[in-house]
C-alpha positions as CSV (number, residue, x, y, z in Angstrom):
1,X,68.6,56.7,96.8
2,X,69.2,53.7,94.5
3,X,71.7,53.6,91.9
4,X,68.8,54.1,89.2
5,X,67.2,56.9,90.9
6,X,70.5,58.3,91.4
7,X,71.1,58.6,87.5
8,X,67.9,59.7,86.6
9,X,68.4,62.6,88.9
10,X,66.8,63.7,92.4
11,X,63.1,63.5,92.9
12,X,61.3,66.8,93.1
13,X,60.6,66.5,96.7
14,X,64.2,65.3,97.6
15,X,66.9,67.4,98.0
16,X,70.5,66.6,95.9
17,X,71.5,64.5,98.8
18,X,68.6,62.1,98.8
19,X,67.0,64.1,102.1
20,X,64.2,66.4,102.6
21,X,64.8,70.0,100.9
22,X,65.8,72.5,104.1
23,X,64.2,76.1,104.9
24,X,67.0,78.5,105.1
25,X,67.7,81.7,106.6
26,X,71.0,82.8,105.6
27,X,71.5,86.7,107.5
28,X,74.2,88.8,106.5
29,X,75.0,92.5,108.6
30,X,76.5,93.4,105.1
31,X,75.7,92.2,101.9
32,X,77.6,94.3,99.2
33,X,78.7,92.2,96.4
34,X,81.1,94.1,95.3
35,X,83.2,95.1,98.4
36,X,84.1,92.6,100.8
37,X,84.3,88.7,101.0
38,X,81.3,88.4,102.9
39,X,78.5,89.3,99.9
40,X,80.3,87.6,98.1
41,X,79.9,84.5,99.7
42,X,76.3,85.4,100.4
43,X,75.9,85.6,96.8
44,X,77.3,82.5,95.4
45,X,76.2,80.3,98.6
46,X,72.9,81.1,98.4
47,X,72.5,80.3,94.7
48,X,74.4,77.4,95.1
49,X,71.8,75.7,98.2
50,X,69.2,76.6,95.9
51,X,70.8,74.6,93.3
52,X,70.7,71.8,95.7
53,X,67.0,71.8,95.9
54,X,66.8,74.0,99.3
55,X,64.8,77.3,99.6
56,X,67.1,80.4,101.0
57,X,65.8,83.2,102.6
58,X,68.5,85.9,102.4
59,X,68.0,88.3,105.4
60,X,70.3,91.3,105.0
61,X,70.6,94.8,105.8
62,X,72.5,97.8,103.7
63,X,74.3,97.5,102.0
64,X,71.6,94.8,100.6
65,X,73.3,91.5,99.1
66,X,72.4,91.0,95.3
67,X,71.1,87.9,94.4
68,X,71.1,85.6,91.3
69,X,68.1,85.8,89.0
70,X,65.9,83.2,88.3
71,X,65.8,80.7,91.6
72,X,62.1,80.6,92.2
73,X,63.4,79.2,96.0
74,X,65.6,82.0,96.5
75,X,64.5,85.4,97.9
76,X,65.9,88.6,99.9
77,X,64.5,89.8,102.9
78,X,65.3,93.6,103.1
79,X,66.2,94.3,107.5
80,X,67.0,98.2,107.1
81,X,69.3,99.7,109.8
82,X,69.2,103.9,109.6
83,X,72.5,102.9,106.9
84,X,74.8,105.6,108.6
85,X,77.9,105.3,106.3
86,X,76.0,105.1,103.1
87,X,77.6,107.2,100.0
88,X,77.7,110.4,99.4
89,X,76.9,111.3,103.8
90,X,78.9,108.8,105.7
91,X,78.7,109.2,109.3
92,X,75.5,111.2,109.0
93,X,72.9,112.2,111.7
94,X,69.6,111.1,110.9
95,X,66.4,113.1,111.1
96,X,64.3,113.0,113.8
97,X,61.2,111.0,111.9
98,X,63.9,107.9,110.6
99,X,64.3,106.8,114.4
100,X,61.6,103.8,114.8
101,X,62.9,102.1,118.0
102,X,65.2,101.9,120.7
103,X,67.7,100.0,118.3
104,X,67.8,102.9,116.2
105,X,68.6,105.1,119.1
106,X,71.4,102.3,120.2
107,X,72.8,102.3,116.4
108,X,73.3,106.4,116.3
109,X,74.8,106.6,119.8
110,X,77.2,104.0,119.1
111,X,78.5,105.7,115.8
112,X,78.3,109.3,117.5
113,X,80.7,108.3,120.3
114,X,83.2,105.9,117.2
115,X,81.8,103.0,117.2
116,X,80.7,100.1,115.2
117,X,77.2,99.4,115.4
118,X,76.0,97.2,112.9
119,X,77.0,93.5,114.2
120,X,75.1,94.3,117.1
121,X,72.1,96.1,115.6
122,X,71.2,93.8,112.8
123,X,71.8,90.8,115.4
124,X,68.9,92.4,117.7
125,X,66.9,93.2,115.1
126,X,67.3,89.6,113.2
127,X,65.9,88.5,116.7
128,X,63.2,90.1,116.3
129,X,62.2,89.2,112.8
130,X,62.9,85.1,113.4
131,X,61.3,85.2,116.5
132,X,57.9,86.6,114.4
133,X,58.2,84.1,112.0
134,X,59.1,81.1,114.8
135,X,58.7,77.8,112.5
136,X,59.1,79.1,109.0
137,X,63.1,77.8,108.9
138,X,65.1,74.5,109.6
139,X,68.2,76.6,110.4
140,X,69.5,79.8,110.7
141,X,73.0,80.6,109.5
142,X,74.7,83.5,110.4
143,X,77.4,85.2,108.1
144,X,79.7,86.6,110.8
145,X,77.1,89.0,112.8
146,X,78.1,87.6,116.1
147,X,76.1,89.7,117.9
148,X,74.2,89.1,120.9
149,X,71.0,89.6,119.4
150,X,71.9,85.8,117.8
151,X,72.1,83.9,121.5
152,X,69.2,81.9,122.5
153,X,65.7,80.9,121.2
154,X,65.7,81.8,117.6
155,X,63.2,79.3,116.7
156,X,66.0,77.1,114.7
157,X,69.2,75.5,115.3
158,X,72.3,78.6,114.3
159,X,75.0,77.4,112.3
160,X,77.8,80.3,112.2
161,X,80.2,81.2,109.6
162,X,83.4,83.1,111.3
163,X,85.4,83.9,107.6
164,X,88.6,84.8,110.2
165,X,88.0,86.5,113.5
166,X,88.3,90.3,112.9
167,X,90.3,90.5,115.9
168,X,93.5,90.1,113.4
169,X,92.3,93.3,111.5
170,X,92.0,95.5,115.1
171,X,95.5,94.1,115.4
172,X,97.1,94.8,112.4
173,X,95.3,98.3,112.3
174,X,97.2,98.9,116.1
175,X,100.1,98.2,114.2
176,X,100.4,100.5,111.4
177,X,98.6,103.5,113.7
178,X,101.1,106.4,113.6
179,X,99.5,108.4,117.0
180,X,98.1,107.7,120.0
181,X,94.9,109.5,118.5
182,X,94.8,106.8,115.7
183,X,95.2,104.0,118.2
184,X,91.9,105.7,120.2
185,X,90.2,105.8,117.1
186,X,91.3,102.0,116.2
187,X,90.4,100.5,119.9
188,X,86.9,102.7,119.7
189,X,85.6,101.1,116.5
190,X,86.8,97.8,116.8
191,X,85.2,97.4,120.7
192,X,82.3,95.4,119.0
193,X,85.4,92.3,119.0
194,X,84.5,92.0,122.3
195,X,81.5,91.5,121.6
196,X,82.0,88.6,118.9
197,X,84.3,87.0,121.1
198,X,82.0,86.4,123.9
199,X,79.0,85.6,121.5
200,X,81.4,83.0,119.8
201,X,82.3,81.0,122.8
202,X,78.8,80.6,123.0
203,X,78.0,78.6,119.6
204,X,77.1,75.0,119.1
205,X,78.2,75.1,115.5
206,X,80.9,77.6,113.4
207,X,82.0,76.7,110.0
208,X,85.1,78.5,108.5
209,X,86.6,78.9,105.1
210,X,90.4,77.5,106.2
211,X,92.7,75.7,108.2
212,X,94.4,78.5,109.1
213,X,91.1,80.3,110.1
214,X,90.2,77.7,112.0
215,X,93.1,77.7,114.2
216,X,92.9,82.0,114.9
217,X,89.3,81.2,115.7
218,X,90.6,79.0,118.7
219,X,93.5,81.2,119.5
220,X,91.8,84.8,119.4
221,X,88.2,84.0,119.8
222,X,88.7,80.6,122.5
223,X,85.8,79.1,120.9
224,X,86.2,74.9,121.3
225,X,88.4,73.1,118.0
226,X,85.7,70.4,118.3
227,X,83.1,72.9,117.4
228,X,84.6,74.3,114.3
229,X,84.3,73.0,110.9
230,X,86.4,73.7,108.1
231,X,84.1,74.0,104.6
232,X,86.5,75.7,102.0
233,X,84.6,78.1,99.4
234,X,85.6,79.1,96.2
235,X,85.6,80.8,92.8
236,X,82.0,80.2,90.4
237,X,84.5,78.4,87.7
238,X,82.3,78.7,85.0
239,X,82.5,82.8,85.1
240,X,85.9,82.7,86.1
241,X,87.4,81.2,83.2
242,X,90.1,81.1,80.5
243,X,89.3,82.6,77.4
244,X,92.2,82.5,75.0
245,X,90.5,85.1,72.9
246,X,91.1,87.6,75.3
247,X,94.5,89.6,74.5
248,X,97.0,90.1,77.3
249,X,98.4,93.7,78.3
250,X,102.1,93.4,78.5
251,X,103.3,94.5,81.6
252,X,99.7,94.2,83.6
253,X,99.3,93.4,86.9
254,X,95.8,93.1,88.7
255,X,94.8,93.0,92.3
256,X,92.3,93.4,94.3
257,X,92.7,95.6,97.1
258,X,91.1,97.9,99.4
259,X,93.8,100.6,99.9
260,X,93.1,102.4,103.7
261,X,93.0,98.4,105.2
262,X,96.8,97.9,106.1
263,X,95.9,93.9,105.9
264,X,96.0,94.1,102.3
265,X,99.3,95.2,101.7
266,X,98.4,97.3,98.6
267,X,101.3,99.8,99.8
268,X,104.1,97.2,99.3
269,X,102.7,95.9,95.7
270,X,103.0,100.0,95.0
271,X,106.7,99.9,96.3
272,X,107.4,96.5,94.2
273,X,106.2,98.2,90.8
274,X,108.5,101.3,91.2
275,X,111.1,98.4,91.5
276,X,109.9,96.3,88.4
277,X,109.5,98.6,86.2
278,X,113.5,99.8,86.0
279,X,113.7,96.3,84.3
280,X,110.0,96.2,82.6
281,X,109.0,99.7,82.5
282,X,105.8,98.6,81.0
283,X,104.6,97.1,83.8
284,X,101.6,98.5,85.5
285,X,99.1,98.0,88.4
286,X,95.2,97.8,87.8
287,X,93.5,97.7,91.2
288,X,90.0,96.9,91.9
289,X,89.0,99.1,94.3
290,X,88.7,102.6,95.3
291,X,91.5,104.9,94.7
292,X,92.7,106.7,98.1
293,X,93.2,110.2,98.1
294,X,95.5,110.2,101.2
295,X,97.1,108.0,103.1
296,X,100.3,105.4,102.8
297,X,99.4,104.1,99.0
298,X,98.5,107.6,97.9
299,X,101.6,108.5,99.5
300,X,103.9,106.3,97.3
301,X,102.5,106.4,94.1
302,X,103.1,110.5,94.3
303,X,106.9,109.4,96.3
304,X,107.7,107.3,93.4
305,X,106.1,108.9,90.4
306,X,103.5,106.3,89.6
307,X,100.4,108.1,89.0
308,X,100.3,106.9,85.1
309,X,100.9,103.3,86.3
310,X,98.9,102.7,88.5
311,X,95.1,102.7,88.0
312,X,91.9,101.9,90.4
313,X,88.3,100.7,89.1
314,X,85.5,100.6,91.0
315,X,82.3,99.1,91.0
316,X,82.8,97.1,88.1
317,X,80.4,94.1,86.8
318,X,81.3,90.6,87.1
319,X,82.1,89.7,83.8
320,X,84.2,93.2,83.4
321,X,86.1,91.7,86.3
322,X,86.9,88.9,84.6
323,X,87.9,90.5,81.5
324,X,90.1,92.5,83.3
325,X,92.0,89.4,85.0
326,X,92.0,87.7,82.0
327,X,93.8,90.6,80.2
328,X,96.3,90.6,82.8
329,X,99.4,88.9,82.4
330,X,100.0,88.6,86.5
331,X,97.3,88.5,89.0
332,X,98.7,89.5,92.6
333,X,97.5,89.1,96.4
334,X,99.6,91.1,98.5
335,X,98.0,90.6,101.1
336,X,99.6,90.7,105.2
337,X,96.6,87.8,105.9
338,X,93.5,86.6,104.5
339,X,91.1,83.9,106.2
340,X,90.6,82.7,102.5
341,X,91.6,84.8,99.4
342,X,88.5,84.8,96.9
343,X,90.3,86.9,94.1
344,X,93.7,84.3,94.6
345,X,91.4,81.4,93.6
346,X,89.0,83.2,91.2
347,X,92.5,84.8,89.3
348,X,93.7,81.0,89.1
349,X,90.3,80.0,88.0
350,X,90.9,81.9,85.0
351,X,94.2,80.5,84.2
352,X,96.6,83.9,85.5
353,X,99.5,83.0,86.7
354,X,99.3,84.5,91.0
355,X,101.7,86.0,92.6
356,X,100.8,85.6,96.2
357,X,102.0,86.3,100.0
358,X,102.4,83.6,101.8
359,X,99.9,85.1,104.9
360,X,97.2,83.9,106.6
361,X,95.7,81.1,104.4
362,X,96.6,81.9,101.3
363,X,98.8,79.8,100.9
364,X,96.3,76.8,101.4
365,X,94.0,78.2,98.2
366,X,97.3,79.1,96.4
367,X,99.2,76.3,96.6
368,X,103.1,75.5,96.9
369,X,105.6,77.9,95.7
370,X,107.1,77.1,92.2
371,X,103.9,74.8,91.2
372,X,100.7,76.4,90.9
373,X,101.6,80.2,91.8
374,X,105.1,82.3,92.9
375,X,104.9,82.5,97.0
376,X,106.4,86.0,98.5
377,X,106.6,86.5,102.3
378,X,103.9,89.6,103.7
379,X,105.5,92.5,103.6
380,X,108.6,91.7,101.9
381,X,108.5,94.2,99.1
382,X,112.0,92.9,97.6
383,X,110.9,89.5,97.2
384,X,107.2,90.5,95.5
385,X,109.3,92.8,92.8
386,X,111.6,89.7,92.0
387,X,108.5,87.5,91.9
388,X,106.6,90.1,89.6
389,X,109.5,90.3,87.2
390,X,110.2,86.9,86.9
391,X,106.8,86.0,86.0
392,X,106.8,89.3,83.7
393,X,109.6,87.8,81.7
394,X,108.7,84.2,81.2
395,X,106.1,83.2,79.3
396,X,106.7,79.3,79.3
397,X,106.1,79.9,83.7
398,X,103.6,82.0,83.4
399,X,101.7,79.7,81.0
400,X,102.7,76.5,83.2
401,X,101.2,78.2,86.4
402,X,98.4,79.4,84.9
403,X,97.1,75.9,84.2
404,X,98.3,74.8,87.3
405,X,96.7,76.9,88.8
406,X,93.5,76.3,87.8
407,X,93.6,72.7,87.9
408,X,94.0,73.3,91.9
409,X,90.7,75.4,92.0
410,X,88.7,73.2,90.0
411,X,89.5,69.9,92.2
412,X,89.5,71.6,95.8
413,X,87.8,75.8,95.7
414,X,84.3,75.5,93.9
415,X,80.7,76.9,95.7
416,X,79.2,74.1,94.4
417,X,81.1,72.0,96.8
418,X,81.4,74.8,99.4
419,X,77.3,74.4,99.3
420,X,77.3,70.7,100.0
421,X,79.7,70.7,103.1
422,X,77.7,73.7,104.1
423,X,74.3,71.5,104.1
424,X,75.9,68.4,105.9
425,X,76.8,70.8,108.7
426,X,72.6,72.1,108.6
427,X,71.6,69.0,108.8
428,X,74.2,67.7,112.0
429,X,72.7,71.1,113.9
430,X,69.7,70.1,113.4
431,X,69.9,66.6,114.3
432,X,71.8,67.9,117.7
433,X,68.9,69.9,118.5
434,X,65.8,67.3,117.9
435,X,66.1,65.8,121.2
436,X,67.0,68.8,122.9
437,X,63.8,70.2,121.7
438,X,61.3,67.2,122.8
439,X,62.9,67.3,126.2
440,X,62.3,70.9,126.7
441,X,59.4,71.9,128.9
442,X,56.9,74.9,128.0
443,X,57.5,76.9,130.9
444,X,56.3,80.5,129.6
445,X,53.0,81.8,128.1
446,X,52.3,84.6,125.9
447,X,51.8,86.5,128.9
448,X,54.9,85.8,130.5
449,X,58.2,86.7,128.6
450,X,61.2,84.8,128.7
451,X,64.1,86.3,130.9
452,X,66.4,87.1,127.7
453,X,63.6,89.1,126.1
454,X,63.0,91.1,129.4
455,X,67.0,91.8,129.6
456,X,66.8,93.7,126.5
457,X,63.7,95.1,126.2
């Protein structure tokens, strides 16, 4: 576009970057908003392209992603599995009249003999539903499925984004199994890995959220560098905000932390507390997330006493999220690894000072130690209780690494530009598979189906 044209805005039938809008499908095995990175980024993405001028098409399955309001090019696509570890019946047995296909039947034998079904279900049955609808998309981007439901003829070029390879998790689970029973259970549910890794090797075009993720995805999952892009996300900045009206807690700490997934490290920030608080014993923990009942964490906050200091939320709103950082005079990621680290960059995007591990990529969205956050190796529950307490008895720091801190997020971690590297890499996949697609030959007829369709019919 010219210069004028440029400054009065992008034509209606132009996308933001001069080009023609894009058709979407943006699929997503798990959509919850409000547990896990990956609705998360289905969320804010998908707002965010539509912001652009695109249209998205959400495809998702239970639990269903939850969209912004009032993006008349945005919509949700609803692709039910049999949802066998829905609330309150996890691990349930369906009745006789939910089973509708042979998926189905694949889905319950796979969870009745400790499996995971869903990458590979919702992949098969995503198949399906593109392969109906053959024409209605420019691309199809998948948000981690890797199943093999997703290889071949999907009617659009696939774009694949591999948040870390969950290979790291199986491992770290392994590790912190106490019986060989455990370790059954561990290798049983993660088998779909296998799975992703072969299905991975096989893609034209992943994006992923880090450097660091980048380089486990060639390591564990030997897909090619040359085919993986790095497009960092980020925290929605105008939500996640200061707001000096809101009164601090002395002593409050917040994370956000599942507590049965060892690769969080919740159970050393419970150790570190017991160990700040003989020198600020009003320090407490607020974690967002679901309190265990059992377990390691459970464990230490009966060991060490710590049941009125340390409190779980769950299912809280967005904007009672940020409240609750924003009262907090430390945020913390404990964390043994992340790919990314969305509540690192949306607690510096409201101006709390971070405490952070130094695994996995956090420290590329937290910055250097000292500067824009305190850096603590995993695991090291000494050197997170000296970080905590320092931090919990400056205020000059705290206040200096607060602004830091979200300085960083607002040059480098925003959806806005997670959105427009995203749509660069669209339109490269698509551009790759023009001239593969005018060179192709019909060679089949409605009558006879292709040899992929007939394998897993």
């Amino acid at each position: 576009m010219t210069a004028e044209a440029s400054q009065a805005g992008p034509r209606r039938d132009l996308a933001a970057d001069g080009s023609r809008p894009l058709r979407i499908a943006l699929l997503t095995y798990k959509g919850n908003p409000f547990c896990g990175g990956q609705g998360v980024y289905v969320r804010h993405l998908s707002r965010e392209l539509t912001r652009l001028g695109h249209q998205v098409e959400v495809i998702g399955s239970q639990p269903y992603p939850v969209l912004d309001e009032g993006y008349g090019n945005l919509s949700l696509t609803e692709l039910p599995s049999l949802d066998l570890y829905r609330q309150p019946d996890p691990f349930r047995t369906p009745k006789r009249e939910e089973y509708r296909d042979w998926i189905d039947a694949l889905e319950v034998g796979t969870m009745w003999t400790g499996g995971f079904p869903e990458p590979l279900t919702f992949s098969l049955r995503a198949r399906r539903h593109l392969r109906a609808r053959r024409g209605d998309f420019d691309v199809v981007h998948d948000n981690q499925t890797l199943g093999y439901g997703l290889l071949g003829d999907l009617g659009a070029p696939l774009v694949t984004t591999i948040h870390h390879p969950i290979t790291v998790d199986r491992r770290l689970e392994l590790d912190a199994a106490e019986t060989w029973q455990r370790r059954h259970s561990v290798r049983r549910w993660y088998a779909f890995t296998r799975m992703q890794k072969r299905v991975a090797r096989r893609l034209p075009s992943v994006l992923t959220v880090s450097g660091t993720s980048r380089q486990e995805i060639v390591d564990h999952l030997g897909v090619r560098r040359d085919r993986i892009h790095v497009v960092h996300i980020g925290a929605d900045t105008g939500l996640f905000s200061p707001d000096a009206s809101v009164a601090q807690v002395p002593g409050r700490i917040v994370t956000t932390s599942s507590a049965d997934v060892p690769l969080k490290g919740l159970v050393f920030l419970v150790e570190a507390l017991a160990k700040v608080r003989t020198e600020h014993p009003e320090a407490h923990l607020v974690v967002v997330g679901k309190r265990p009942t059992e377990g390691p964490v459970a464990q230490v906050v009966e060991r060490y006493g710590l049941q009125g200091a340390v409190e779980f939320v769950k299912g809280i709103s967005d904007e009672e999220l940020v409240r609750l950082v924003r009262s907090a005079q430390v945020a913390c990621v404990p964390s043994l690894y992340e790919g990314f680290s969305l509540p690192a960059a949306e607690a510096m995007a409201t101006g709390t000072p971070l405490v952070a591990t130094t695994g996995g990529a956090i420290p590329e969205v937290a910055g250097r130690d000292g500067e824009t956050c305190l850096a603590v190796p995993p695991g090291d529950t000494g050197a997170l209780a000296a970080a905590l307490s320092r931090l919990l008895g400056d205020p000059a720091l705290r206040l200096r690494l607060g602004a830091a801190g979200r300085e960083r997020v607002l040059r480098r971690f925003t959806w806005a530009r997670a959105a427009e590297g995203t749509v660069a890499h669209y339109r490269e996949a698509i551009a790759r598979s023009a001239p593969r697609a005018a060179a192709a030959p019909v060679l089949q007829t409605d009558a006879t189906p292709d040899r992929e369709s007939r394998a897993t019919c």
